[in-house]
C-alpha positions as CSV (number, residue, x, y, z in Angstrom):
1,X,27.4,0.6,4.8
2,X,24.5,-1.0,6.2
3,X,24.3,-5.0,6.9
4,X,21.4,-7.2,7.8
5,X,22.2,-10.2,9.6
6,X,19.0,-13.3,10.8
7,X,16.3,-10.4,10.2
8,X,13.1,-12.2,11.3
9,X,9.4,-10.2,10.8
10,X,6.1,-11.5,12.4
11,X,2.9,-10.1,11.9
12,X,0.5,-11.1,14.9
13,X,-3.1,-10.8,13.1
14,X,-6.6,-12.3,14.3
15,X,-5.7,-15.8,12.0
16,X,-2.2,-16.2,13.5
17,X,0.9,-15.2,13.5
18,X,2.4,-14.6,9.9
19,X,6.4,-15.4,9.2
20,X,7.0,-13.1,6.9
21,X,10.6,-12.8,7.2
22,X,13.0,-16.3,7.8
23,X,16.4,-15.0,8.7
24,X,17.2,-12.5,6.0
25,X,20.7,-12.1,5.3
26,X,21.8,-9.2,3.0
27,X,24.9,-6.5,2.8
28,X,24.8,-3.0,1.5
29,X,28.6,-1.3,0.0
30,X,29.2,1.9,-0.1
31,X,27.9,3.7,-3.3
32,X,26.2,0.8,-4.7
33,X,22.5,0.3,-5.9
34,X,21.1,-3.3,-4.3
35,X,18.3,-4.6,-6.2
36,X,15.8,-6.4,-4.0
37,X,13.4,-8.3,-6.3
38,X,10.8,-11.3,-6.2
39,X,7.2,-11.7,-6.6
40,X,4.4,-10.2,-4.0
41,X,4.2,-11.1,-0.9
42,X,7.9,-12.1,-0.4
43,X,9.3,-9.7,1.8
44,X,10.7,-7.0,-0.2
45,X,8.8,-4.1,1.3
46,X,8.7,-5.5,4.5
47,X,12.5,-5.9,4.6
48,X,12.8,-2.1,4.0
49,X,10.1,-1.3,6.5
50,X,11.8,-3.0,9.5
51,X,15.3,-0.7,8.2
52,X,13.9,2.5,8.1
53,X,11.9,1.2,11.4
54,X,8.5,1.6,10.3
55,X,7.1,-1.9,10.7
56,X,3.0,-1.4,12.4
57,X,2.4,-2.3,15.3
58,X,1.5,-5.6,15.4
59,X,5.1,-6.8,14.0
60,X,7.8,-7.9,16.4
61,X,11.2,-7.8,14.4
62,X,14.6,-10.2,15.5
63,X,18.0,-10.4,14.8
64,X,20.2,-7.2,13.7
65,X,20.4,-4.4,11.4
66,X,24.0,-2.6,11.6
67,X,24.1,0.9,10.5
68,X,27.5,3.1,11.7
69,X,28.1,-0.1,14.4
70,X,24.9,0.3,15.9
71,X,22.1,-2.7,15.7
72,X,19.0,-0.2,15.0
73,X,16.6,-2.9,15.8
74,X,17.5,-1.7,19.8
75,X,17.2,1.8,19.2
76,X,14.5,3.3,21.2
77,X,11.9,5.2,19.3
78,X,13.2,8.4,19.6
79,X,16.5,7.3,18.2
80,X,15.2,5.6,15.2
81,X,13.3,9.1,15.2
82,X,16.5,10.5,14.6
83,X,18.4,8.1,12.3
84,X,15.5,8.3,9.4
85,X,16.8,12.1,10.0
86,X,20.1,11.8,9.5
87,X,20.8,8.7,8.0
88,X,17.9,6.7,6.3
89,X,15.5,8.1,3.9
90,X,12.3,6.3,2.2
91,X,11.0,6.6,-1.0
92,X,7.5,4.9,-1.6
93,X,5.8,3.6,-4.6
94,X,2.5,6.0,-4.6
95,X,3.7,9.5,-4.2
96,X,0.3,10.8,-3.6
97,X,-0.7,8.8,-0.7
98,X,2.5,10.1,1.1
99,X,2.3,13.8,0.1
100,X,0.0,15.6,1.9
101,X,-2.6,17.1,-0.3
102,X,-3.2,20.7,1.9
103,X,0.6,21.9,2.4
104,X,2.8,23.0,-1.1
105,X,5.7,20.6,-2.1
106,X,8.1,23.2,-1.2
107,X,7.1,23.6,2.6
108,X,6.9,19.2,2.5
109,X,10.3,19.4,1.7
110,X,12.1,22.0,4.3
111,X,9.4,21.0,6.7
112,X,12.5,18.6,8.5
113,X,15.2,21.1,8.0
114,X,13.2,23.7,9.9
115,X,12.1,21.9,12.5
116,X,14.8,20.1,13.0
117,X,17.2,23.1,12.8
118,X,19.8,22.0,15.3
119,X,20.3,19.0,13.3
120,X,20.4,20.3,9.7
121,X,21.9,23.9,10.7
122,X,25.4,23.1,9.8
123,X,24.9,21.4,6.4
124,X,22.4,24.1,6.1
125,X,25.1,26.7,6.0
126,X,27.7,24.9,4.6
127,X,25.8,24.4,1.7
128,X,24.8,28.1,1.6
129,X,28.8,29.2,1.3
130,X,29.4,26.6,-1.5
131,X,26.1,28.1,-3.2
132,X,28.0,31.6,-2.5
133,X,31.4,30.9,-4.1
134,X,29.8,29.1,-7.0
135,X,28.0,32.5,-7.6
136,X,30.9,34.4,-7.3
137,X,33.1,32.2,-9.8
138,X,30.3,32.4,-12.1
139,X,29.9,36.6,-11.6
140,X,25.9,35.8,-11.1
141,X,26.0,38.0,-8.3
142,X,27.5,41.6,-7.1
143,X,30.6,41.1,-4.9
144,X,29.2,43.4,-2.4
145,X,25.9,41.5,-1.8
146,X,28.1,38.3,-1.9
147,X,30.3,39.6,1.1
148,X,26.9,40.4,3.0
149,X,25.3,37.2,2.9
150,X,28.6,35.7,3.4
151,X,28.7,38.4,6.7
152,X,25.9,37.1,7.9
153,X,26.8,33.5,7.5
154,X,30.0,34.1,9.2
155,X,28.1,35.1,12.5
156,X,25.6,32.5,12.6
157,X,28.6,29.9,12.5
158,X,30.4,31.9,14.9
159,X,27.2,32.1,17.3
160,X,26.6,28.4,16.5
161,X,23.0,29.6,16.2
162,X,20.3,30.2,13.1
163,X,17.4,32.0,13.8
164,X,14.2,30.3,12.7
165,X,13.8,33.0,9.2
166,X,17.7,32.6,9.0
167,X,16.7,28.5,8.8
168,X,13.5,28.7,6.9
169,X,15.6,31.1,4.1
170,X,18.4,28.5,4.2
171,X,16.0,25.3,3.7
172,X,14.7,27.1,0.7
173,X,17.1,27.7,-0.8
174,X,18.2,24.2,-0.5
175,X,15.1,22.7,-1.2
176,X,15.2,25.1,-4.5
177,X,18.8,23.8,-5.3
178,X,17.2,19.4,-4.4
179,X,14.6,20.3,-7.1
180,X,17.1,21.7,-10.0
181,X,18.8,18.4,-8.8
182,X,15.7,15.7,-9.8
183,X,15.6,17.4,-13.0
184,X,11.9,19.2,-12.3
185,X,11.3,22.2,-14.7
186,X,10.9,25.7,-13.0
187,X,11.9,24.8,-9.0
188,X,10.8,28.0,-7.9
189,X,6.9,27.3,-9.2
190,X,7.0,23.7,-8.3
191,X,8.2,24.9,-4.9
192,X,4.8,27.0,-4.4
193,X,2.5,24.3,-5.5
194,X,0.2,21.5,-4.6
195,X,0.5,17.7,-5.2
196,X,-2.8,17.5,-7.2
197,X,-1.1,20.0,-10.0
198,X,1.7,18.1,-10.8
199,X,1.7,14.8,-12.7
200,X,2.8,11.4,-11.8
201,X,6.4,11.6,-12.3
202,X,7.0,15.2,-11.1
203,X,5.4,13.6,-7.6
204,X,7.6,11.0,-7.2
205,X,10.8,13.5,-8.4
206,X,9.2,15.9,-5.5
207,X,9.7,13.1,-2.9
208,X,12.7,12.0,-4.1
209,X,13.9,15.5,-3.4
210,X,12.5,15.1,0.0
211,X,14.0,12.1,1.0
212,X,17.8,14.1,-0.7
213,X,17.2,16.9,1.1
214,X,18.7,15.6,4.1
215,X,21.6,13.6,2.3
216,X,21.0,10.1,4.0
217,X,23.6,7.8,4.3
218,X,21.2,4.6,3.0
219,X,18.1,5.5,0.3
220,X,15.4,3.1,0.2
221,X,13.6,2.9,-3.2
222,X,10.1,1.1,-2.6
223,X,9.0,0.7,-6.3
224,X,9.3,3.5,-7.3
225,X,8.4,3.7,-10.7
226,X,5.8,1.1,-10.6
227,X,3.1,3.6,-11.3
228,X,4.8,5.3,-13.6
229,X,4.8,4.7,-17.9
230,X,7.6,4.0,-19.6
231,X,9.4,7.0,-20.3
232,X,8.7,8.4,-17.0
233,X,10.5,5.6,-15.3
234,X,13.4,5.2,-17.7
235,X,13.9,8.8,-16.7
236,X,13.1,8.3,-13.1
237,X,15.6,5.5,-12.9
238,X,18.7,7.3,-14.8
239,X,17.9,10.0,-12.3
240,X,18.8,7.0,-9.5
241,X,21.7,6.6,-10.7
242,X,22.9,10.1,-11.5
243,X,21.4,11.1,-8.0
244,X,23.9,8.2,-6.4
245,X,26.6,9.6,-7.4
246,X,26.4,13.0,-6.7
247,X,24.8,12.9,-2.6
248,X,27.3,9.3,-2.1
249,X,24.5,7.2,-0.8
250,X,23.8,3.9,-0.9
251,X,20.3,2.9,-2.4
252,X,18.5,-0.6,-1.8
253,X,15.7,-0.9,-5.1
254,X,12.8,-2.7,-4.1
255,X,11.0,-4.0,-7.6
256,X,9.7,-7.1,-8.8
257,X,10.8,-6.2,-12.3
258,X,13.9,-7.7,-13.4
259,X,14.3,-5.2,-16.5
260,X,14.2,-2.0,-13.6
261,X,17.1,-4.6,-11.6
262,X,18.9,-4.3,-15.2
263,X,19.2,-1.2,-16.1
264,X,20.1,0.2,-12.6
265,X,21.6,-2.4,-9.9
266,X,24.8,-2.9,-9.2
267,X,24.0,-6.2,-7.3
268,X,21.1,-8.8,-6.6
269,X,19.3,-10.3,-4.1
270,X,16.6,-12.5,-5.1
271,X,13.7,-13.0,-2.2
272,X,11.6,-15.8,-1.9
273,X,9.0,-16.0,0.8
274,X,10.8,-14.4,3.3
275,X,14.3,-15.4,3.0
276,X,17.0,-14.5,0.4
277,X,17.7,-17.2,-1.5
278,X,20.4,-16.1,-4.3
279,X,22.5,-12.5,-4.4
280,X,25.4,-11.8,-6.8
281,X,26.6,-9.1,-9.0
282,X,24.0,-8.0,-11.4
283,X,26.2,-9.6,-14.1
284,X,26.8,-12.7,-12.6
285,X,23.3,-13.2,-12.3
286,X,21.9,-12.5,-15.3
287,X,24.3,-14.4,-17.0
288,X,24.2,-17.4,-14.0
289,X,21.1,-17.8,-12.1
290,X,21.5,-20.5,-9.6
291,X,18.5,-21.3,-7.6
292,X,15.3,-22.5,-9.7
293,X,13.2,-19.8,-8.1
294,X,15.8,-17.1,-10.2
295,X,15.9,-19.5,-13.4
296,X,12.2,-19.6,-12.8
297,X,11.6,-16.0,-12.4
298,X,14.4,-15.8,-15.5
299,X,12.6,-18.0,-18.0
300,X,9.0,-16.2,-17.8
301,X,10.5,-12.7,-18.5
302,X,9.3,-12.3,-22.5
303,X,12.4,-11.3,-24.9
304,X,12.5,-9.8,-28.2
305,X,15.5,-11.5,-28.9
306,X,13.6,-14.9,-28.6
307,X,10.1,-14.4,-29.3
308,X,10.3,-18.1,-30.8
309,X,10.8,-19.3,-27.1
310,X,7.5,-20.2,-25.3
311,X,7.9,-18.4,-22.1
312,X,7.3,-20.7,-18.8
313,X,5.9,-20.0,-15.6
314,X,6.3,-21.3,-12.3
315,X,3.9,-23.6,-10.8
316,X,1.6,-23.5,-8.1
317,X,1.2,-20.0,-5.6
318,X,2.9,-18.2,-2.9
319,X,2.6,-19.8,0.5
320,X,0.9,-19.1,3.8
321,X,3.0,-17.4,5.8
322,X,0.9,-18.5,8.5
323,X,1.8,-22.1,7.7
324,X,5.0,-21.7,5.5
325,X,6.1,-25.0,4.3
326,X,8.5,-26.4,6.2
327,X,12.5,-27.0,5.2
328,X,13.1,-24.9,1.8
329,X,10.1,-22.8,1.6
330,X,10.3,-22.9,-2.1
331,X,9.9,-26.9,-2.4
332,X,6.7,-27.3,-3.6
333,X,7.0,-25.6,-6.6
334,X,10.6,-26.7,-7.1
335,X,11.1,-28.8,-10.1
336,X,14.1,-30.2,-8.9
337,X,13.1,-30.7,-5.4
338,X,14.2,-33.9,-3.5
339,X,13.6,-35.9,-0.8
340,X,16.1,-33.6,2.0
341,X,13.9,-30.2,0.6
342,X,11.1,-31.0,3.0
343,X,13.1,-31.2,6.1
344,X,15.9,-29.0,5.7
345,X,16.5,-25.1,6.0
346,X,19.3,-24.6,3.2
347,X,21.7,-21.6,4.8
348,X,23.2,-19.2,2.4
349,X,26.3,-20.5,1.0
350,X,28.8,-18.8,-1.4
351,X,29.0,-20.8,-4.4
352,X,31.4,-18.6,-6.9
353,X,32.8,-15.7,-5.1
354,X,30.3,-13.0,-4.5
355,X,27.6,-15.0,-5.4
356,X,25.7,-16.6,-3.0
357,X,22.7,-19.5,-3.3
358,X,20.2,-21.0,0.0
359,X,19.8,-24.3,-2.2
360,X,20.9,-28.0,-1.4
361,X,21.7,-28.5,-4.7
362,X,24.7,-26.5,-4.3
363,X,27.5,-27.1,-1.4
């Protein structure tokens, strides 16, 4: 579905130019969940910024990211402008700094489909006629106001044209449908309210739902349930998963929490200042962590099944970017470093299949 190949990120600040990226390599499959984990300050959110093309201005992005054979990192703005329309969606970790506070959550959500009518107008009435016949098999409705919607459908696909109510009634409808969908009680009150009168999970269900809406091809979760207690984001994260399923996207999970990387991913990539340095299948990994930074990040995560165990953390900090450390960037705080660490770049290499390590301990 989507594959990154060399993805380099600087930031050009007043103090230098920071690396924040080193050649990221990753893939995407169709219908999985990718978990992209690893401490602050190593690239996760910055990986999915430069996808969904939102990197600030003072960034200046290399190498390629292939979406439906194109390499968006060439796109002009106006095309990236309309690939997060059709086919990328974000999700961010602090629903309230990206809903606006002054319009309801129901306009937030049809606001694209609406203006963007010539884009969304055909799954805007497609999904209209499968709303109709689902009526009609459950007897919800009369037969006769069926047939007239179902009229009137009929000539706006035969004038290939929707009026801006005809689109506005659609998008609500859908909107209404998006919000049964993340699981939020009464759609048709949420859809008249404000962000400040729902709670912290019903926020991040209503962008959820906004990023759905327009049934992207690739979902980027940025922490999503960071904020959020415990319940809320076991809840929030079986939604993921059901929500996966039923719109056939692909999702890449930004966390730094392996027990969120657990419950929901279906593989792994492990970042480490900038670069990917070990991806496998979420089993594999667990049960065979390669690289000391993932036995490292491994052995500090606290188990009930061994509360005897002394949990161990790694030593030292996170580089400057602005002066990473050269050959394996993870070398100073490796205990199994060597003299060839210093001075070489380990590439990616596929140790087992499907699993691969950036580590000269292996190949």
């Amino acid at each position: 579905m989507l594959e990154v190949k060399d993805l380099r990120v600087v930031f050009h600040t007043y103090a230098g130019e920071v690396k924040a990226l080193d050649g990221v390599n990753l893939t995407l499959n169709r219908r999985e969940i990718l978990g992209l984990v690893g401490e602050s300050g190593c690239g996760k959110s910055v990986t999915a910024l430069a996808i969904a093309g939102l990197l600030p201005e003072n960034a200046s992005a290399n190498g390629q990211i292939i979406l439906d054979g194109r390499n968006l990192l060439t796109l002009s703005r106006e095309e990236m402008r309309q690939a997060r329309l059709k086919d990328i969606a974000v999700v961010f970790q602090d629903p309230m700094t990206y809903l606006n506070p002054v319009f309801q959550v129901g306009f937030q959500i049809t606001e694209a489909l609406i203006s963007e009518k010539q884009v969304y107008e055909g799954q805007l009435i497609n999904q209209r006629v499968q709303e109709l016949q689902e009526d009609q098999m459950r007897g919800d409705r009369d037969s006769q106001e069926l047939e007239i919607d179902r009229a009137k459908l009929q000539h706006s696909v035969e004038s290939g044209k929707l009026s801006r109510g005809e689109a506005k009634g659609l998008a609500r409808q859908v909107a209404l449908q998006y919000l049964k969908l993340v699981q939020l009680p009464e759609p048709e009150r949420i859809f008249k309210m404000y962000p400040f009168e729902l709670s912290g999970g019903m926020r991040q269900r209503a962008m959820i739902a906004m990023a759905l809406v327009r049934r992207p091809k690739v979902l980027l979760a940025d922490e999503i349930s960071t904020a959020l207690d415990v319940t809320v984001q076991a809840q929030i994260l079986a939604l993921l998963k059901e929500l996966r399923d039923r719109i056939d996207a692909s999702v890449i999970l930004v966390t730094h929490d392996l027990a969120v990387v657990s419950e929901v991913c279906d593989r792994v990539a492990v970042m480490y200042a900038g670069n990917v340095v070990e991806v496998a299948e979420l089993r594999e990994l667990f049960a065979n962590p390669m690289h000391p930074y993932t036995q490292g990040l491994m052995a500090a995560v606290p188990r009930p099944d061994r509360s005897s165990v002394k949990l161990q953390s790694i030593k030292g900090s996170v580089p400057d970017l602005i002066y990473p450390p050269s050959g394996c960037r993870f070398h100073p705080r490796c205990p199994k470093a060597f003299a060839s660490c210093p001075s070489t770049k380990p590439p990616l290499i596929e140790v087992q299949k499907g699993h691969g390590v950036e580590c000269l301990l292996y190949g």
